[in-house]
C-alpha positions as a Markdown table, in Angstrom:
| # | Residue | x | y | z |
|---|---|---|---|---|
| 1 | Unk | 128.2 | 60.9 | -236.6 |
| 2 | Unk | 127.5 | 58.1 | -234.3 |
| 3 | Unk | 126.3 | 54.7 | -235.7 |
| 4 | Unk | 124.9 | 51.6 | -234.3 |
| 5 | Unk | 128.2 | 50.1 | -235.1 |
| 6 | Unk | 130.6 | 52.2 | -233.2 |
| 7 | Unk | 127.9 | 52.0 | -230.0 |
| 8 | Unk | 127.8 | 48.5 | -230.2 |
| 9 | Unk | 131.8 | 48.4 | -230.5 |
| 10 | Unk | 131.3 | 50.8 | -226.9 |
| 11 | Unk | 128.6 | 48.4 | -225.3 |
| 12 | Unk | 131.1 | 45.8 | -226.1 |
| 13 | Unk | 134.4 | 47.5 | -224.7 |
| 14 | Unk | 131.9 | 48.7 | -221.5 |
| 15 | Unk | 130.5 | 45.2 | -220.8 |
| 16 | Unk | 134.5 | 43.8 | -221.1 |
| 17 | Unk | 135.5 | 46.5 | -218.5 |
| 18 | Unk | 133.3 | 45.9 | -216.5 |
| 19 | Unk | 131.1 | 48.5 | -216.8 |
| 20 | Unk | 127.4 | 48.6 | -215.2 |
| 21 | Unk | 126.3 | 51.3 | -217.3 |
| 22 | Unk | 127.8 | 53.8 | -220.2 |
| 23 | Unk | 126.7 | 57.3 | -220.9 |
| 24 | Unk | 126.9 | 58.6 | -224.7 |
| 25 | Unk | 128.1 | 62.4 | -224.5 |
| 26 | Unk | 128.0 | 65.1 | -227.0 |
| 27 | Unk | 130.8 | 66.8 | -226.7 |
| 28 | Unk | 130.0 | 70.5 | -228.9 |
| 29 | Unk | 133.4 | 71.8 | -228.8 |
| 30 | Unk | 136.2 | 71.9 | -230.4 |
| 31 | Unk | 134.6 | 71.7 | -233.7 |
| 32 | Unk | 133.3 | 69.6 | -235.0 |
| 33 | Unk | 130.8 | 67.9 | -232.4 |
| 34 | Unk | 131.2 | 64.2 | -231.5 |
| 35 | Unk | 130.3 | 61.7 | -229.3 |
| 36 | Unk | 132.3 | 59.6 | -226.8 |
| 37 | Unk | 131.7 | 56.5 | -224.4 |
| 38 | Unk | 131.3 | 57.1 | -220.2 |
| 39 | Unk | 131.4 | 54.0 | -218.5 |
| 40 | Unk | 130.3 | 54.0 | -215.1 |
| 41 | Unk | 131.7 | 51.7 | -213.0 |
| 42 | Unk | 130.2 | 49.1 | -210.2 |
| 43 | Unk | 130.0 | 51.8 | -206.9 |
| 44 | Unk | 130.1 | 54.5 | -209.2 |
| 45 | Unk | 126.9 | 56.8 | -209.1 |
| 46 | Unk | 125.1 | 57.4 | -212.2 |
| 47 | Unk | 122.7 | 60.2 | -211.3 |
| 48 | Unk | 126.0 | 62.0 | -210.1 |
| 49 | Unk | 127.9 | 61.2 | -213.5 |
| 50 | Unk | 125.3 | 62.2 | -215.7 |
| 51 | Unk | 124.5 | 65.6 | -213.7 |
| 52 | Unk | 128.2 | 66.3 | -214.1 |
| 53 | Unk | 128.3 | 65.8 | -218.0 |
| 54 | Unk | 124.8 | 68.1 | -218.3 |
| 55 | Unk | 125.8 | 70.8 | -216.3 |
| 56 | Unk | 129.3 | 71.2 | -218.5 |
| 57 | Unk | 128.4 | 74.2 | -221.0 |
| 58 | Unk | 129.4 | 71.7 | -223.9 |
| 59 | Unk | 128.5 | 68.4 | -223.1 |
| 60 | Unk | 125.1 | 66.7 | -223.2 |
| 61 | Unk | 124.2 | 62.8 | -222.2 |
| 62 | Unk | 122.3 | 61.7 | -225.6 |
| 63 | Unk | 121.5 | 58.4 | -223.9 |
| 64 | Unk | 122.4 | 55.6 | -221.3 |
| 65 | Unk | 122.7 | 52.2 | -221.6 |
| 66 | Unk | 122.5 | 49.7 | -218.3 |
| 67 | Unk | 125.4 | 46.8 | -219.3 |
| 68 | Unk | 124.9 | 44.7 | -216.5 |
């Protein structure tokens, strides 16, 4: 399960790396499901990155958050 806590902790770690954006992915498999950080980086697209993650058979965006 993902709380506010741990995506705060990811917002935090994204904004120190520099991140302009981070994507929260479902990952469905293995078992059991969990998300993970994406963080898209200054040049990086973000349309491109999230198309990528949707159109894997297990993984899903759930949501994106702009850092800078």
């Amino acid at each position: 399960m993902t709380t506010t806590i741990k995506i705060q902790d990811w917002i935090r770690e994204g904004t120190a790396q520099g991140a302009k954006a981070m994507l929260v992915v479902w990952d469905e498999f293995p078992t059991p499901p969990e998300a993970f950080p994406e963080f898209i980086a200054p040049g990086e697209d973000i349309t491109q990155r999230f198309t990528e993650f949707e159109s894997a058979k297990w993984q899903r965006v759930t949501a994106i958050y702009l850092l800078n």
